[in-house]
C-alpha positions as CSV (number, residue, x, y, z in Angstrom):
1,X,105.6,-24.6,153.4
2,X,104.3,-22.0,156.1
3,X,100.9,-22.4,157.1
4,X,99.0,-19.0,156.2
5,X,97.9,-17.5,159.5
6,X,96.3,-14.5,160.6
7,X,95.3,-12.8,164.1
8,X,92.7,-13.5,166.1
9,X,90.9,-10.2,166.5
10,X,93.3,-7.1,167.7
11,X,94.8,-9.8,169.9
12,X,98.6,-11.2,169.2
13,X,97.3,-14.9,168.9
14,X,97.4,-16.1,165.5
15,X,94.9,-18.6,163.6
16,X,95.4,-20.7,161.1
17,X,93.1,-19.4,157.7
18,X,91.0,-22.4,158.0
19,X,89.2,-23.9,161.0
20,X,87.6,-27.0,162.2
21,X,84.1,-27.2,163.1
22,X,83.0,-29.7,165.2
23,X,79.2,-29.6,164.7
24,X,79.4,-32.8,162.6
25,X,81.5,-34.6,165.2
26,X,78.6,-34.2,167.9
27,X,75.4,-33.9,166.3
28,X,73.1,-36.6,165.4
29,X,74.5,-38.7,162.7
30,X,78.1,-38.3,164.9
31,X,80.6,-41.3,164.2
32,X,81.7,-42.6,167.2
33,X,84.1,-41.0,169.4
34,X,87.1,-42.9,168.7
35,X,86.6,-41.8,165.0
36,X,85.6,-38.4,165.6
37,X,89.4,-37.9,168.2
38,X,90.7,-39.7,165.3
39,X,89.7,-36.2,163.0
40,X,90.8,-34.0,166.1
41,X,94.2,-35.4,165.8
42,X,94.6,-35.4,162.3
43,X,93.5,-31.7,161.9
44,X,96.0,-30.7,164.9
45,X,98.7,-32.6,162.9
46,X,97.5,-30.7,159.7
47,X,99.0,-27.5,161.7
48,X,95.3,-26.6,161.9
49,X,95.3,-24.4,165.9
50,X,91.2,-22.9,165.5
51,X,89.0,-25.9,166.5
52,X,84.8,-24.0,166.5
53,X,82.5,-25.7,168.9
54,X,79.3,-25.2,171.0
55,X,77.8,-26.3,174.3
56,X,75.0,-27.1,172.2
57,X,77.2,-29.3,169.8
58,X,75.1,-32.4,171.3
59,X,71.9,-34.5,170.9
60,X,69.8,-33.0,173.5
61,X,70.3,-31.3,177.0
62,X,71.4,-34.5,178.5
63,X,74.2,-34.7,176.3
64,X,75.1,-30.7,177.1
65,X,78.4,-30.2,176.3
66,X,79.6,-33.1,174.2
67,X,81.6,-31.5,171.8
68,X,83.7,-29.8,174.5
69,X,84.3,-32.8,176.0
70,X,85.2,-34.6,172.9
71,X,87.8,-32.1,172.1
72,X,89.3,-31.9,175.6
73,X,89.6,-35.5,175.4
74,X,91.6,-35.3,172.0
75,X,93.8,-32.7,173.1
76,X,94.1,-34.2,176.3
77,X,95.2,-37.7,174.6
78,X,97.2,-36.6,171.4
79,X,100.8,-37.5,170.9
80,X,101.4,-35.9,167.7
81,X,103.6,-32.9,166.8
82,X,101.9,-29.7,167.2
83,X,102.0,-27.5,170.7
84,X,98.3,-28.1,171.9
85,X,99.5,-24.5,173.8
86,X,98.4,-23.0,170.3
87,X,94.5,-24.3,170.0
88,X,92.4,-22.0,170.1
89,X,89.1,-23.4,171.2
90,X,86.4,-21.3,169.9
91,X,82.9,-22.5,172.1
92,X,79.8,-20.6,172.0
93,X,76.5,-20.7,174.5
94,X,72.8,-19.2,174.4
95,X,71.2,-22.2,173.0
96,X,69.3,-25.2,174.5
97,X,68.5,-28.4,173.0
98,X,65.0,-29.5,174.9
99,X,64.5,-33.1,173.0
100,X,66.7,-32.5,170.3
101,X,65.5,-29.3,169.2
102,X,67.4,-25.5,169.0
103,X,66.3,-22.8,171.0
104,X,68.1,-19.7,172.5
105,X,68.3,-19.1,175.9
106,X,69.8,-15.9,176.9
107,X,68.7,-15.5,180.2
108,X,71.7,-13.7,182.2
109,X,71.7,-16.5,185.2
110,X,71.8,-19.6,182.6
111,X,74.5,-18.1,180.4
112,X,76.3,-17.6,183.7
113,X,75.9,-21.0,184.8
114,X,76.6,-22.1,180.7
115,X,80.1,-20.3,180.8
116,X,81.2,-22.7,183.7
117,X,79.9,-25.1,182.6
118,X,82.0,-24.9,179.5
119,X,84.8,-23.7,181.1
120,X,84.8,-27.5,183.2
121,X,84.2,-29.0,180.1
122,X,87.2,-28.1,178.5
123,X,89.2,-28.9,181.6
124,X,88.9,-26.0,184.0
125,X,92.5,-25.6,184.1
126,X,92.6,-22.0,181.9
127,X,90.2,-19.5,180.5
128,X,88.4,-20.7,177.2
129,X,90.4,-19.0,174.2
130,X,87.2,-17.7,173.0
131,X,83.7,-17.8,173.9
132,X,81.0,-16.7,171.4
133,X,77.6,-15.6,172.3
134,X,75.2,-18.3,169.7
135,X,72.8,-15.8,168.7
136,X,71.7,-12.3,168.9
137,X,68.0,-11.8,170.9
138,X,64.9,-12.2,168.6
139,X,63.1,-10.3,171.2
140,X,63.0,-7.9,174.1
141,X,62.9,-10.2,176.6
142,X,66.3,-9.7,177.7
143,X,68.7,-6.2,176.4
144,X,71.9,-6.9,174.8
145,X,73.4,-5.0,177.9
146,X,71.8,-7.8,180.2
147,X,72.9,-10.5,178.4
148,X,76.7,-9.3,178.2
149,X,76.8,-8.6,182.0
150,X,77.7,-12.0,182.6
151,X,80.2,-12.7,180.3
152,X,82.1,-9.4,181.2
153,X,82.2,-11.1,184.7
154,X,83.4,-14.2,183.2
155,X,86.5,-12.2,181.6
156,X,86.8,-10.4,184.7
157,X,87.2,-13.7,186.5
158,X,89.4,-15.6,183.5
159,X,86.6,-17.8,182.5
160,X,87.2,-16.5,179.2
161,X,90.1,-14.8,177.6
162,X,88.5,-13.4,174.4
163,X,84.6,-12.4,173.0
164,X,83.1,-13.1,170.3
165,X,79.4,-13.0,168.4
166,X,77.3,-15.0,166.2
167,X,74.6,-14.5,164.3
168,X,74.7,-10.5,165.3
169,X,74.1,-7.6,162.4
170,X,76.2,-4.4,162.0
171,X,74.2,-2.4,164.7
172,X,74.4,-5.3,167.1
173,X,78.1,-5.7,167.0
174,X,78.5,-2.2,167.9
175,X,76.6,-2.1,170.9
176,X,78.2,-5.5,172.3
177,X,81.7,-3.4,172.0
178,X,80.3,-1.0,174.4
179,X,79.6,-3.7,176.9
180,X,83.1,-5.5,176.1
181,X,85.8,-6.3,173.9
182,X,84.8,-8.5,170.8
183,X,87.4,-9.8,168.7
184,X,85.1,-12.2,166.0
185,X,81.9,-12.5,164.3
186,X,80.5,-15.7,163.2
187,X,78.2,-15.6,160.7
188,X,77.3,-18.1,157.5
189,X,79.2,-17.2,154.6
190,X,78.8,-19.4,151.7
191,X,78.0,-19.6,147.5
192,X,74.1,-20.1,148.9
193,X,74.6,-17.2,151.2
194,X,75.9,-14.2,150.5
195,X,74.3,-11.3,152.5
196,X,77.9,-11.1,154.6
197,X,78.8,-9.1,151.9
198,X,75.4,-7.0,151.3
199,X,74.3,-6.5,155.3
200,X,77.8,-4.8,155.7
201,X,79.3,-7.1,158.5
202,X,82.1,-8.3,156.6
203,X,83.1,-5.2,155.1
204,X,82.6,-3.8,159.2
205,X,84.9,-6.7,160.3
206,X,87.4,-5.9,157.8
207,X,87.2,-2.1,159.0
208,X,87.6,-2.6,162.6
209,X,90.1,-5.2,163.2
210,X,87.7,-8.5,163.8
211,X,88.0,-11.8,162.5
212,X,85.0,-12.9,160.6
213,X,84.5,-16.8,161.2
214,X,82.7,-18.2,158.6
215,X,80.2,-21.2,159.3
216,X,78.4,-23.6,157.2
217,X,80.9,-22.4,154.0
218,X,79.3,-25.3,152.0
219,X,76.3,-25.0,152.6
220,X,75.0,-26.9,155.4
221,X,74.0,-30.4,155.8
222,X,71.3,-29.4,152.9
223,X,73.1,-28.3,150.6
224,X,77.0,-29.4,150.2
225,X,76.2,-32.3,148.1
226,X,75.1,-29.6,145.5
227,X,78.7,-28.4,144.8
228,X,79.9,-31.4,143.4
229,X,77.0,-30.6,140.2
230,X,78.0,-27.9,139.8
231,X,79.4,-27.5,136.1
232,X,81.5,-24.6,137.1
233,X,82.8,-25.9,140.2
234,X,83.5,-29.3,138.3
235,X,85.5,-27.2,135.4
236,X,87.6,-25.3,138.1
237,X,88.6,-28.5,140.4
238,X,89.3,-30.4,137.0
239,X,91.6,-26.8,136.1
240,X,93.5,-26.7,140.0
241,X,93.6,-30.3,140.4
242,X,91.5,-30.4,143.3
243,X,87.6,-30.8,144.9
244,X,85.0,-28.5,144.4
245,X,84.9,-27.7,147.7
246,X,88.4,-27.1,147.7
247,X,87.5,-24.5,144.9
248,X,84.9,-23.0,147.6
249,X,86.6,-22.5,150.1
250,X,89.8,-20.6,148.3
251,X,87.0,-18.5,147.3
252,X,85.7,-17.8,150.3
253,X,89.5,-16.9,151.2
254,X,89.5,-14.4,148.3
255,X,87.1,-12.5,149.8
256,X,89.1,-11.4,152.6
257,X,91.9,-11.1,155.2
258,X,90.0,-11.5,157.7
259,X,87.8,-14.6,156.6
260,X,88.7,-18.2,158.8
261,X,86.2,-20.6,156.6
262,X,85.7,-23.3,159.5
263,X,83.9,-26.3,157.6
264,X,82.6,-29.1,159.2
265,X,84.1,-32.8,159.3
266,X,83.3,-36.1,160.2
267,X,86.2,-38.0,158.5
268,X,89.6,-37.2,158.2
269,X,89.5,-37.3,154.2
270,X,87.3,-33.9,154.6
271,X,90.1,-32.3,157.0
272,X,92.7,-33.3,154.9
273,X,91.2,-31.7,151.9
274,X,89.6,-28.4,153.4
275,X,93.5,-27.6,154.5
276,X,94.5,-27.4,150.7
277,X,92.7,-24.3,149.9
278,X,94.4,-22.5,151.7
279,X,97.2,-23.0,149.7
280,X,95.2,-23.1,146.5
281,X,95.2,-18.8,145.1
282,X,92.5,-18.8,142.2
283,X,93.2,-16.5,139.5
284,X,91.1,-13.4,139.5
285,X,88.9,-14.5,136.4
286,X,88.3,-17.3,138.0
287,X,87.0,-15.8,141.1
288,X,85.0,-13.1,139.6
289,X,83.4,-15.8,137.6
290,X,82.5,-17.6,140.4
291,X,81.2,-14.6,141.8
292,X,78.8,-13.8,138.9
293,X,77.5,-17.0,138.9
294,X,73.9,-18.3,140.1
295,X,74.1,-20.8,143.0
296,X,70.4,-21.9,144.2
């Protein structure tokens, strides 16, 4: 069976529908590295070529950059069939971890120095597939205009291949296109949060060619376990044969061409089962039903 893929933006490289994100292979709570390869591999076996990460993807600014290290080192060691020439890495900077904690930094000279610094971490050999800036500005401390300058450079000297956002509305995606080229949007998408769909980025995204990457599609950390009490849910993965969170992420799908759902794992039972929905089509009932229905 073909793996369902779509493109990457306006770009001729093709994703995969589903991605892997490799917050919970870095964070605190991370198994240990051995393990966590051990889920690399498995997903690039799974056919899976879209693996999300972040400088930040660590325990605190003297573990900068662990995630990208950990998934140079899996690619770097894995023996398995798939043509590691087709991962997309997809790393984002703008945050700091100061003991443990999440702030964003966008000050021009660090995200220049946090480009490179990502770029050695994933092997400084070729541009990063795609780098994502991790948040819009809460302030006006620095303009969007400022904050791009660098990474325009950084395409300009193939530290990067292709832009992306995070966290950005409508109005701010449209001024980053003036600075450069953006080909994705990250923002949450999930049955706990919708406003994708009501703050008109998705419908934007659909519009204008870009791939909207949707993060924490369970839930977060918080709230996943909630899913699997969900009477619904339960009713539909009893009807498909299948989790609940299998059920939630084929609905995510149904949303939209453009949606890559790219849930977290930390075992390779959670890789394995987040690459059957996109094989699993809900009927329409099903999915409207799912839409009319009241997640706290």
């Amino acid at each position: 069976m073909e793996i369902p893929t779509v493109h990457l933006g306006h770009t001729d490289v093709r994703i995969t529908r589903i991605g892997l994100g490799s917050m919970p292979l870095s964070i605190y709570g991370r198994p240990i590295q051995e393990n966590a390869i051990n889920v690399i591999h498995r997903t690039l076996d799974l056919g899976i070529t879209l693996i999300d990460t972040a400088d930040a993807y660590c325990l605190d600014e003297n573990d900068k950059n662990y995630s990208e290290l950990l998934i140079y080192e899996a690619l770097r060691t894995y023996q398995g069939p798939a043509n590691i020439n087709h991962i997309i890495i997809a790393t984002k900077g703008g945050l700091v971890r100061p003991g443990g904690a999440w702030q964003t930094d966008l000050n021009p000279s660090r995200l220049r120095q946090a480009i490179r610094k990502s770029y050695e971490s994933l092997g400084g050999q070729s541009p990063i597939p795609l780098w994502q800036i991790h948040n819009c500005p809460q302030d006006d401390k620095y303009t969007l205009k400022e904050i791009f300058e660098p990474i325009r450079e950084a395409v300009e000297l193939k530290l990067i291949q292709y832009v992306g956002v995070s966290n950005f509305s409508v109005e701010q995606i449209q001024e980053a296109q003036t600075y450069v080229e953006i080909q994705s949007v990250q923002n949450v998408f999930s049955l706990f949060k919708r406003q994708a769909e009501t703050d008109g980025v998705l419908k934007y995204c659909e519009d204008n060619g870009l791939t909207f990457l949707a993060y924490s599609p369970m839930g977060g950390r918080r709230k996943h376990k909630k899913l699997n009490k969900e009477k619904l849910l339960i009713n539909l993965a009893q009807k498909y044969q299948c989790s609940t969170y299998c059920v939630v992420l084929a609905w995510i799908l149904s949303k939209s061409k453009c949606i890559v759902p790219i849930p977290g794992a930390s075992k390779i039972t959670s890789i394995e089962d987040s690459v059957k929905a996109m094989y699993l089509h809900l009927e329409q009932d099903d999915i409207q039903l799912i839409n009319n229905y009241k997640f706290a």
